[in-house]
C-alpha positions, 0 to 999 in steps of 0.5 A: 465517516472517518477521514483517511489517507492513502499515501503512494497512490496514484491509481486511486483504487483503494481511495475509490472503494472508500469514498463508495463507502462514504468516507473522506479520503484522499490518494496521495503520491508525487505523481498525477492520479490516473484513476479519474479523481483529482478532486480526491487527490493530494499530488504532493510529498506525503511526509508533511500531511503525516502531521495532520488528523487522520483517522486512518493511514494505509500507506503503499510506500514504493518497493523499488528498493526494498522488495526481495526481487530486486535483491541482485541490486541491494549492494549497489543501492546500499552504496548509493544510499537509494535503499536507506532512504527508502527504509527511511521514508517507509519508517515515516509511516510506521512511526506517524502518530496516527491511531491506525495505520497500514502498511503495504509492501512486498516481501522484501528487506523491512521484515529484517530492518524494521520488524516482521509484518503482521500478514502476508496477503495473496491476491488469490485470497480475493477473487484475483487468480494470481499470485504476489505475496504481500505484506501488510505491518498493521497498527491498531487495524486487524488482519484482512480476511479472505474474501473470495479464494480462487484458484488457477494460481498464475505469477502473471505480474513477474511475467510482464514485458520491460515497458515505461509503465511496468513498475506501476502496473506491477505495484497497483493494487488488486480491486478486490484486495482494496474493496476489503481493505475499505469494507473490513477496516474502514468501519474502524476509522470513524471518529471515536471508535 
C-alpha cells in the first residue's frame, strides 16, 4: 500500500477514507486534528516533509486569500503581502517532487497566477446536494469521476452564519468527495505503479 500525504487537513476526511483502504497516510496541517486520529497526524508546517518520500500528495492549501469570494479584499491583502505568500505556499505543492499529487482549492485567483485547473468538481457529483465549485490541478492522477449525482442543488455553505468555526467548516471537505478521492486515485499510489 502506498504511503500518502494529506497537507492542510486537520479534519482527517480524506486521510480516513484512505487508511480504510489500507494505506499509510498521514493528515497534516499546524492545527490539531479534530477527526479522532492524532496517531495519523502530523500537526506541524507541512513544507519541510515535501522533501520526503510520498507516494502521493493531495494537498488542501488554505483559500482565505486566494478564493474569488474573497475578492472585495484582493487590494488589501496584495498590499499587505497576505496573498503572495499564499501563492507562494500553494506553489510548494505544484512544484514538490513527488509523482502524483492534488491540488485543491476553489475558484479563485491560481487559475490566472499559476495555470487553469485540471477539473472543477461540485459536491452534488458526489451524493452531497449542495453546490461549491472546486478545482482540483492534478499531476500524474486522472480526473474524479462522479460517484453519485443528486439534485436539490443548494449554496448551503455561502449561506453559513459569522462564528469562530465558520472558514473551517466551510473549507472541509465533503465525505463523499473524499470516499472518491481515496477509492479512484489511491490504487495509484502503490510502490511502482
Amino acid at each position: 500500500m502506498g504511503k500518502i500525504l494529506v497537507a492542510c487537513e486537520e479534519s482527517q476526511v480524506v486521510t480516513s477514507e484512505l487508511r480504510r483502504l489500507g494505506h499509510e497516510a498521514y493528515s497534516c496541517d499546524t492545527e490539531p486534528c479534530s477527526g479522532g486520529h492524532p496517531e495519523w497526524h502530523l500537526q506541524q508546517d507541512v513544507i519541510p516533509l515535501l522533501d520526503e518520500h510520498w507516494d502521493m500528495i493531495l494537498a488542501f492549501p488554505p483559500c482565505t486569500h486566494l478564493a474569488s469570494s474573497g475578492a472585495r479584499w484582493f487590494k488589501e491583502k496584495r498590499k499587505d503581502g497576505r496573498q503572495q505568500q499564499a501563492i507562494n505556499f500553494f506553489m510548494h505543492f505544484a512544484k514538490c517532487s513527488c509523482t502524483r499529487v492534488a491540488i485543491e482549492n476553489p475558484v479563485g485567483i491560481m487559475s490566472t497566477m499559476w495555470r487553469k485547473p485540471d477539473q472543477i468538481i461540485q459536491p452534488w457529483m458526489f451524493g452531497h446536494p449542495e453546490t461549491k465549485a472546486t478545482c482540483l490541478w492534478l499531476k500524474n492522477l486522472p480526473k474524479l469521476q462522479p460517484t453519485h449525482i443528486v439534485a436539490g442543488r443548494e449554496h448551503r455553505i455561502w449561506k453559513l452564519p459569522p462564528s469562530k468555526d465558520r472558514a473551517k467548516i466551510r473549507s472541509k471537505t465533503f465525505p463523499g468527495i473524499a470516499k472518491a478521492m481515496a477509492i479512484q486515485w489511491s490504487s495509484l499510489a502503490k510502490e511502482g505503479l
